[in-house]
Residue, then its C-alpha position, 0 to 999 in steps of 0.5 A: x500500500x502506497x502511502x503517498x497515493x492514500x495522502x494525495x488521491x488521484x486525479x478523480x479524488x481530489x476536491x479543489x485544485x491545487x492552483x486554488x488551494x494556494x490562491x484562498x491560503x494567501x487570501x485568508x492570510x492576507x485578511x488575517x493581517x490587515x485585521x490583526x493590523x488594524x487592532x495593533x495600529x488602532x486605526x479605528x481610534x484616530x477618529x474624533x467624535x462630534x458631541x450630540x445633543x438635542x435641543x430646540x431653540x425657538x424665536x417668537x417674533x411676536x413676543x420678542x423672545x428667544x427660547x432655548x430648551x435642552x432635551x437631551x444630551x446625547x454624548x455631551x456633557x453639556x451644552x452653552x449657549x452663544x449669540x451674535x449679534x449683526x450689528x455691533x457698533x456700539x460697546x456700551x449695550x449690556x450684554x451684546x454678545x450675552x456674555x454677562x449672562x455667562x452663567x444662565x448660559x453655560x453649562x446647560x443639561x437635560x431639561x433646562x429651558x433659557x428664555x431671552x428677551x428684554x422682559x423682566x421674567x426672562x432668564x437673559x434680560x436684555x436692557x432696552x434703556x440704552x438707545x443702542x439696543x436697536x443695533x442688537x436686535x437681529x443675528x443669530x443664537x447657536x447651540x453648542x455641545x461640550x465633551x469635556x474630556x477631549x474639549x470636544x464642541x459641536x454646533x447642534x443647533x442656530x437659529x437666526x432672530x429679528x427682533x424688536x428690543x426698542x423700550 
């Protein structure tokens, strides 16, 4: 009894080729490497991540307010409030760019709710006494989320406003 032949098989028994067999060795090796290189090299991980969170930010025209509330926070931390003003002109306004108002502003989480207008009941008053205030009226209010830990701030949400501040 050849052993050889009971190893090898003829021509009838042979299942796959050999010219095949080589070409799927070198294939599974081949994905083999690019897996176990891409875990080594941690080329997944390079990749920053943009901080979510949900909001909704409303301008009421009518009642000359703005109003932000925080929903969720997805993989924030927290989020901050920023305006901008179009017309800034004129330095001595209260709060032109909210920054006064830094902490109604900053820091927000799951169910804060900031109001902005020039009524005394808002969150964020904005003062109508001075004669500039009509500068200020229109620009934009934005959201922005905050992953603390990489310093990660994302725009999740902004909202143009034309208003009417004038006392």
């Amino acid at each position: 009894m050849d052993v050889k032949s009971k190893l090898v098989g003829d021509e009838e028994e042979r299942a796959v080729s050999p010219v095949i067999g080589v070409i799927l060795m070198v294939a599974i090796t081949v994905i083999l490497a690019a897996v176990i290189a891409a875990f080594v090299l941690d080329l997944g991980g390079s990749v920053g991540q943009e901080a979510q969170a949900g909001v909704t930010v409303s301008v009421d025209e009518q009642a000359d307010e703005i109003r932000v509330e925080v929903t969720s926070l997805g993989n924030s931390d927290y989020v901050n409030i920023t305006g901008t003003p179009r017309d800034k002109g004129n330095d001595d306004l209260y709060n032109p760019d909210w920054s006064s108002a830094e902490g109604e502003l900053s820091r927000l989480s799951v169910g804060d709710v900031v109001t902005i207008s020039t009524d005394s009941s808002a969150d964020v008053q904005i003062d109508s006494s001075y004669s500039s205030v009509s500068d200020y009226e229109s620009g934009t209010v934005s959201v922005v989320a905050v992953i603390e830990s990489d310093e990660t701030e994302t725009s999740v949400a902004s909202e143009d406003y034309d208003l009417d501040w004038s006392p």
